[in-house]
N, C-alpha and C positions, 0 to 999 in steps of 0.2 A: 536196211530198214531204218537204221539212226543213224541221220546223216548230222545233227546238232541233238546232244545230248539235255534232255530234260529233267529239273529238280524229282517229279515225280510221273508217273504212268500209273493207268489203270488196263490190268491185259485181264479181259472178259470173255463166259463162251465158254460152249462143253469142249472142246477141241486141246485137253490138255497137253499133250504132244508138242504140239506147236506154242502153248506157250512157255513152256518149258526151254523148247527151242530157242525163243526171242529172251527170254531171259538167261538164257546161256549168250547171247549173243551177245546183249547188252553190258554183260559181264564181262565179256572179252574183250571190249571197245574200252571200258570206265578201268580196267583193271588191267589192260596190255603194255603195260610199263611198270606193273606192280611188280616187287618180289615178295611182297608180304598180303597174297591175298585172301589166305586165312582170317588174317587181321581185319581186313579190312572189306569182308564180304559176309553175310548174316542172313540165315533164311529163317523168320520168325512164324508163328502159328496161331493162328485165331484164340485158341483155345489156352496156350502161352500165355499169353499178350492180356486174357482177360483175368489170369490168374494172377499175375504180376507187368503191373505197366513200365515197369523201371527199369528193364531190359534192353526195351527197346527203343526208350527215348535216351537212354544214356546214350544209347548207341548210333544216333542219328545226331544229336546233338555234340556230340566229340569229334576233335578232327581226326583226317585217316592218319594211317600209318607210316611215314615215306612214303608216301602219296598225294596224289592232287585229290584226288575222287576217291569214294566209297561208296559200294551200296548195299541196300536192305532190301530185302523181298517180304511180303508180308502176306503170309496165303489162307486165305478161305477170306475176306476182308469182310464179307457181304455177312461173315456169323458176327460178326464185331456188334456192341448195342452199340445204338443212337450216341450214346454219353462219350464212348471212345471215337467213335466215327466224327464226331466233334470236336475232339480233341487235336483228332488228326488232320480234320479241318481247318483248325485255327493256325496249324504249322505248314500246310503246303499254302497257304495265301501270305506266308511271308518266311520260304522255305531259304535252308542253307545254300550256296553255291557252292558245298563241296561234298555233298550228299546226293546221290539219284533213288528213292522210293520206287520201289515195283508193287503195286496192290496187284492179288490173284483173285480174282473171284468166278463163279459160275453166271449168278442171275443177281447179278445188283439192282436195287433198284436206284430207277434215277429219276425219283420226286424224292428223295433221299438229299438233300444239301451237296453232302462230301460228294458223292457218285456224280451229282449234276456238275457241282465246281468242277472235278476234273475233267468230266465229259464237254462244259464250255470251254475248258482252255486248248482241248482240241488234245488230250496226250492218251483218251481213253481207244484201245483196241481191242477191237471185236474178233477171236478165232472161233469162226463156225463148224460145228461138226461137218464132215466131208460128205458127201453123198455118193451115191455108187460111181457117174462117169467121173467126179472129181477125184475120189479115191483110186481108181484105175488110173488116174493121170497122174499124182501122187507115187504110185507105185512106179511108173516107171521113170519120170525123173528123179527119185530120189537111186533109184539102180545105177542108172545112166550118171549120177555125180560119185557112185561109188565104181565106178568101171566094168559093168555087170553088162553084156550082150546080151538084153534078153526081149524073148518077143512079145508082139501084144497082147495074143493067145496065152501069155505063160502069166502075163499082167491079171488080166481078167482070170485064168484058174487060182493064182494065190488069193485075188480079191473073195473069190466066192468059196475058199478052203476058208481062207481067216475071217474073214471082216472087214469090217473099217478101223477098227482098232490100229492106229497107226502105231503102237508103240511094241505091240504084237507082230505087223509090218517088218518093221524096221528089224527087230529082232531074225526073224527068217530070212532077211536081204540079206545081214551078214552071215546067217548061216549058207546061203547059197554060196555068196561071196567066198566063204574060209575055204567051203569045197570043193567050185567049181574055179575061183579066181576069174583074168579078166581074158582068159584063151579060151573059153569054152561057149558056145552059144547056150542061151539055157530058154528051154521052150517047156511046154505043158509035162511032158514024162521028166524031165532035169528035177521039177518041182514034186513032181508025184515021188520020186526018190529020195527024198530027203525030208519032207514036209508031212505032218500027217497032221489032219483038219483039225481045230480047234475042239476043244470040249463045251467052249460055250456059245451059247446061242445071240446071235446077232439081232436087232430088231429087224436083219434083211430077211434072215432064216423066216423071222416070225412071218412078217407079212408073205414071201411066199409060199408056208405053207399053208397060211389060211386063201392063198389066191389058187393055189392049188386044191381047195378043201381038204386039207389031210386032219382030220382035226386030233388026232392023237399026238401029233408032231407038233399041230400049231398050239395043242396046250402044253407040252411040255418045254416047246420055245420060249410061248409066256412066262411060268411060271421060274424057267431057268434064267431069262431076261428081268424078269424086278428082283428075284431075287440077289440079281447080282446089283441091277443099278439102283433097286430104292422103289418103292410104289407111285413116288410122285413123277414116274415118269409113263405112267397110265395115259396122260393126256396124249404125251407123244408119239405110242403106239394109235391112241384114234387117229390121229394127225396123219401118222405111216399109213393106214388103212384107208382112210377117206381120199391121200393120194393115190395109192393102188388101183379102187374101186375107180377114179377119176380118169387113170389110165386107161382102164380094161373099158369104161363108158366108150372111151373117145377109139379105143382100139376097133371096138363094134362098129362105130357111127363111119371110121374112115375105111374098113373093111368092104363095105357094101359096096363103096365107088373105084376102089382102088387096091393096090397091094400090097406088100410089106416094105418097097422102098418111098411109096410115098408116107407110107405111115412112121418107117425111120423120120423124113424130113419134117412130117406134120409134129413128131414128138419130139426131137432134139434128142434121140439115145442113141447109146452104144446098138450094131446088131445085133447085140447076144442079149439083148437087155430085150429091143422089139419081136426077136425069136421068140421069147420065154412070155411075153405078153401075149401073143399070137396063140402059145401051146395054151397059155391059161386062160384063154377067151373062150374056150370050146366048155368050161365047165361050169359058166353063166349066160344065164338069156339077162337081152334088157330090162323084164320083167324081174329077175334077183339082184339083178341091181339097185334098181332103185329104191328096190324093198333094202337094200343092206347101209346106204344111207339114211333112212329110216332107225334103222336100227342104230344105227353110227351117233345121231342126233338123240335118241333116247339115253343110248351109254354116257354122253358127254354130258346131259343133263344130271343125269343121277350120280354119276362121280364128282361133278361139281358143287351135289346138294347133301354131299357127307356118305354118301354109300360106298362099302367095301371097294377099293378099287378092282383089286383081282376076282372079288365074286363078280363084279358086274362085266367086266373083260373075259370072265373063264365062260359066260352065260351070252354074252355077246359072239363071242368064236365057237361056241356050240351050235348059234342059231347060223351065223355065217357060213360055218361048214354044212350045213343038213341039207 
């Protein structure tokens, strides 16, 4: 990924995993000839950083240690106010050549100055949350670079045991890895012996159990989903929904004329993925649907207009289910 090292980067996006990844990475390139990388490597925090600025400028402003390069990682950037993000501003438009800056952030905004400066010099990257066939694909090359024989049957059951939680992932590869090593095939039962389903709920859980109408399920998915990620990602569950509803529209429309391998083709999914849309097509008419758009556009108005998020999502997947 860094083929010419840059003064500073900004790595953006829910997709923590991966940038944690690319900062480990980056770290191994700026510091692989280091023996003193303690010294000369720093992971700083929004909240740090606003309590005491002197930290962390002393520490980009000094040279490294028996070294050519050092770096600082600086995470959550986007809580920073204006006045620091300005500061930091005036340093990477005439930054050191022997310091590399990593900003972490989630949702920066870029009519923001700092965000945009770095975003025009081209060094800002974007890791997206994964989605289900990205995450199956995920799951299996990262096996396959740990020497893991495993099939794609066994791919798709850890996805849909765990999540997309790649860090949770990755955790169970090497547990399979420690048990089974790289002599053993590991298929859907390998998994089922060793793995037992996560206790928290995935926003995939959510969405299909409200595609399923289970509405006991798909309120305690809700309720265990913000509660873990924060309320302000209420939108992203309409978002999830409106695409599901979207599917299940187009699953109907292409059913009439055709059968499940043209509706694979028409949708670009996994089989296990157009299976599951097929089984969950049988417990909406065209008629619920469009009414649950309806409904979809009601919710997204009144969360945006200051209402409960969870009353208006717990009241919305009550009606969605009935």
């Amino acid at each position: 990924m860094f083929h010419k090292i840059a003064p500073f980067y900004l790595f953006y996006g829910e997709n923590e995993f991966q940038k944690d990844k690319a900062v480990e990475e980056l770290k191994n390139k700026i510091l692989a000839k280091s023996s003193n990388i303690e010294l000369n490597y720093r992971v700083f925090y929004a909240d740090e950083i606003s309590a005491d600025t002197s930290s962390v400028f002393n520490f980009i402003n000094s040279f490294p240690f028996m070294a050519d390069k050092k770096i600082a990682v600086i995470k959550n950037v986007d809580k920073l106010s204006n006045e620091l993000l300005d500061r930091f501003l005036n340093y990477i438009q005439n930054p050191s050549d022997f310091v590399s800056i990593v900003f972490l952030a989630e949702k920066p905004d870029f009519k923001i100055s700092f965000f945009k400066y770095i975003k025009d010099s081209g060094n800002a990257i974007y890791f997206k949350q994964l989605n289900e066939a990205e995450t199956i694909a995920w799951i299996h090359k990262t096996a396959k670079q740990m020497g893991l024989d495993i099939s794609h049957d066994a791919c798709v059951y850890l996805f849909l045991t765990v999540g997309n939680n790649l860090y949770e992932l990755h955790s169970e590869l090497q547990k399979l890895f420690s048990f089974y090593g790289k002599e053993n095939k590991i298929g859907v039962e390998e998994i089922k012996s060793i793995i037992s389903p996560s206790r928290d709920y995935s926003i995939f859980d959510l969405v299909d159990n409200v595609a399923f109408k289970r509405l006991p399920e798909a309120l305690k998915a809700l309720n265990n989903y913000l509660e873990r990620e924060g309320k302000e990602k209420a939108l992203l569950v309409l978002n999830m929904l409106i695409r599901q509803l979207t599917l299940l529209q187009k699953t109907k429309i292409v059913l009439r004329t055709g059968d499940k391998k043209k509706l694979q083709k028409k949708l670009h999914l996994y089989s296990f993925l157009v299976n599951k849309l097929v089984e969950q097509n049988r417990f909406w008419t065209e008629e619920e649907i469009e009414k649950a758009f309806d409904l979809l556009s009601e919710a997204d108005l009144l969360i945006k207009s200051g209402s409960p998020p969870t009353l208006v999502l717990e009241q919305l997947i009550t009606s969605l289910c009935s």
